[in-house]
N, C-alpha and C positions, 0 to 999 in steps of 0.2 A: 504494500500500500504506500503511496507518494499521497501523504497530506502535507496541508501547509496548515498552520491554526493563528489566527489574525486576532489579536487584541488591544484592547485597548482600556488603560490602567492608572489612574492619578494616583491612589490610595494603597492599591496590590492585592484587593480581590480579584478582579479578574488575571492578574498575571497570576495570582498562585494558581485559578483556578486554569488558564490553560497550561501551565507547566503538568500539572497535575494531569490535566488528558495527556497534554505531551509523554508521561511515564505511562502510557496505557493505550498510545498507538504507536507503536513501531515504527522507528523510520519519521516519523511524523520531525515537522520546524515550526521553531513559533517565529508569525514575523508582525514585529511591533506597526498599527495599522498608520500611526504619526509618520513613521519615516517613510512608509508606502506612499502616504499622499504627497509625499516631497515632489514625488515625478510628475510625470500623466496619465496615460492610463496605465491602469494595474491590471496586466493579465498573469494568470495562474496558469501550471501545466499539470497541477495537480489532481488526482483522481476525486481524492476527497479534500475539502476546502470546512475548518471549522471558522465561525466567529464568535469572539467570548466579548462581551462589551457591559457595563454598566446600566443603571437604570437613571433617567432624567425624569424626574416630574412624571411621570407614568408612560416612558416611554422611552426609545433610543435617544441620542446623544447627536446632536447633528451630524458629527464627523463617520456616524457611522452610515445615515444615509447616502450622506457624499462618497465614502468608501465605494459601497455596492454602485452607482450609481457609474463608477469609473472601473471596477471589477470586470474582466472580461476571460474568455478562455475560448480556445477550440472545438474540444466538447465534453459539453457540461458535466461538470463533476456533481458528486454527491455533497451535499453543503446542508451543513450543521448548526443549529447558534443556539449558544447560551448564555444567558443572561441572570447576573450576580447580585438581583433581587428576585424577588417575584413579582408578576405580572402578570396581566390578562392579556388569551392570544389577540387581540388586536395589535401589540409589539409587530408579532410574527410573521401578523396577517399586512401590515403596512412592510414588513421586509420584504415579506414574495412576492409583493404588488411590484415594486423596482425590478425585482430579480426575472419576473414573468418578462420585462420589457425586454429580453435579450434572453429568453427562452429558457432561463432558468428556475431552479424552486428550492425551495427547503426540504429534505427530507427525516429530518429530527430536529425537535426543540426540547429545552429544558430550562426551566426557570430555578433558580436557585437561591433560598435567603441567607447571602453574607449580612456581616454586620455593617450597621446605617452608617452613613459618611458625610449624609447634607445635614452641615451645621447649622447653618443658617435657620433651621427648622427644629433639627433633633438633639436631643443630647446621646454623647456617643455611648460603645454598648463598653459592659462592665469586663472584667477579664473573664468572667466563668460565660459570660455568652459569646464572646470568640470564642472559645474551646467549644463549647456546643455546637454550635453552626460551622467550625470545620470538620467534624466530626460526622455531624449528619451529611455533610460534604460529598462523602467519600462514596457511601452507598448509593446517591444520586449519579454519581458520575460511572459509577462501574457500570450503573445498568444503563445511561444512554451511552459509553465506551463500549458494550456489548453488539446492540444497535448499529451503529457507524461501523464495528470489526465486519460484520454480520451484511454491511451496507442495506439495512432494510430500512421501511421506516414507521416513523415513531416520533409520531406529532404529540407536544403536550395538549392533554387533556382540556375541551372547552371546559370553564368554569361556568355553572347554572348558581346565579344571585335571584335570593328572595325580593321580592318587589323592592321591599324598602332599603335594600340593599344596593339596588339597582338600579336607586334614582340618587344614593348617597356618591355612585361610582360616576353617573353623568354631573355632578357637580365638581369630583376631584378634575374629570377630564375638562372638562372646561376651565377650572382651575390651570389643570397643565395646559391647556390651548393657550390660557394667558401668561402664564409664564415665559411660553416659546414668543409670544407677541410683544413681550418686552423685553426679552432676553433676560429672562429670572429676575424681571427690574433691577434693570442696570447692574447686576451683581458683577460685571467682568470691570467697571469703575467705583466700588466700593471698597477695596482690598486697602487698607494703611499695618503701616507698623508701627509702634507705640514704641516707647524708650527700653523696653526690654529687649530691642535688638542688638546683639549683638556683630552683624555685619559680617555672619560667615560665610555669606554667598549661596546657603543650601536654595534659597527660592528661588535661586538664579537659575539654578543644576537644573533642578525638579520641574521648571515649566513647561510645560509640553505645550505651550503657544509660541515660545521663546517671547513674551513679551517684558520681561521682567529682567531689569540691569539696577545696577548697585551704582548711585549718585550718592558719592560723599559719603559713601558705606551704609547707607539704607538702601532699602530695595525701593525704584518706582515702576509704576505697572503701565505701561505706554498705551495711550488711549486709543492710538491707529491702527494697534495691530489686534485681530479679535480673539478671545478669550475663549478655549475650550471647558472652561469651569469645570476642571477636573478637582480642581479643590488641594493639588498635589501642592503648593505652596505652604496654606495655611496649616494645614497637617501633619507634616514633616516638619517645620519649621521647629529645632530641640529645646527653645527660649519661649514658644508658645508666641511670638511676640506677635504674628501677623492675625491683624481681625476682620471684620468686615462690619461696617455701619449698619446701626440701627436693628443688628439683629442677638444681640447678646451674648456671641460667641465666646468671651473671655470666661464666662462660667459653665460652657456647654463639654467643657473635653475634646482632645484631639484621636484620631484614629488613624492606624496603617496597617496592613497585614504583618504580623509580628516576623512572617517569613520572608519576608519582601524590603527591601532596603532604597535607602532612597539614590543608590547608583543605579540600584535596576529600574527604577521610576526612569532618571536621566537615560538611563540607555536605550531609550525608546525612541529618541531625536533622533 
């Protein structure tokens, strides 16, 4: 089997989790999907194609539409995605839609709950629920790694919500409609750092926008250039010092995959 498995990682849930398939298909490459879109178009020669990506406001992440969007091959491989929250397949169902334009499809998904990472919102998870949720990790991935060895497929399961459920879920998504429509409100120009900086260049390392340089040994976040709000700045940051306005972050806790380091964040440029 010749896979390739595409992710994309501010935090290091998704890169543990594709290393992790990466030890459970043979032969298989991880290739980080930031340096992919450096080029133009991105074609694949690979039989089977994974994509492991993040969750945005209840959904993909712009750069991963753009990805697929520019993703191309000879012929069509078997193509995988999983996503390191949970989610309803409309995720899925808006990736096929792209991939159908160029005769492509999904033929496994799996959604899976890492721990929470949007600060701005949550406070982060305790040590004993990272250990929990890598754990149940593991069983997840073995049975869609079976699947993909197997090349059969094996859609996740639609989710059937109780009425009241189901009008609470048409409020979130409109919720996330507005978030896309403002760009998380302005969240990619609210980033400052406070005097607990110490000016050791990690937010410089870790952006995977490259938009962030060290003026006079603070980091500033350059307004021209646009924000994949991977969040890889404020979270990594060992001083805690970078926060983001008006949303409470200095008392929420920071979060990264404890197996994931923040060279492997930078190595994704």
């Amino acid at each position: 089997m010749a896979a390739e498995i595409y992710y994309f990682s501010g935090t290091g849930n998704t890169l543990h989790m594709a290393r992790e398939l990466q030890k459970r298909l043979p032969g298989s490459v991880l290739v980080p999907i930031v340096r992919a879109m450096k080029g133009g178009t991105i074609k694949t020669g690979a039989d089977t194609v994974g994509i492991v990506f993040p969750i945005y406001a209840t959904t993909f992440p712009d750069i991963i539409g753009q990805f697929l969007e520019r993703l191309t091959w000879d012929a069509a491989p078997y193509i995988f995605a999983v996503s390191s929250r949970n989610c309803m397949n409309h995720v899925f169902s808006q990736m096929d839609e792209i991939l159908a334009k160029k005769g492509g499809k999904l033929s496994a998904t799996l959604s899976v709950q890492m721990p929470q990472n949007y600060l701005p919102v949550f406070k982060m998870a305790d040590q004993a629920d990272v250990e929990r949720m890598d754990a149940a990790l593991e069983a997840r991935l073995d049975e869609l790694t079976a699947a993909v060895l197997e090349q059969r497929v094996q859609m996740q399961e639609a989710k059937k919500l109780p009425f009241i459920f189901a009008a609470l879920y048409s409020l979130v998504r409109f919720f996330s409609f507005l978030n896309r429509k403002t760009n998380y409100f302005n969240m990619a120009n609210r980033f400052y750092a406070t005097h607990a900086c110490t000016s050791c260049g990690l937010c410089e390392r870790v952006c995977l926008s490259e938009r962030i340089s060290l003026i006079s040994g603070k980091p500033a976040w350059d307004a021209n250039k646009p924000c994949q709000l991977c969040l890889a700045c404020i979270h990594h940051c060992p001083a805690q010092a970078i926060q983001l306005k008006r949303t409470g972050t200095a008392k929420k806790g920071r979060y990264h995959h404890p197996g994931i380091t923040p060279d492997d964040i930078a190595a994704q440029i």
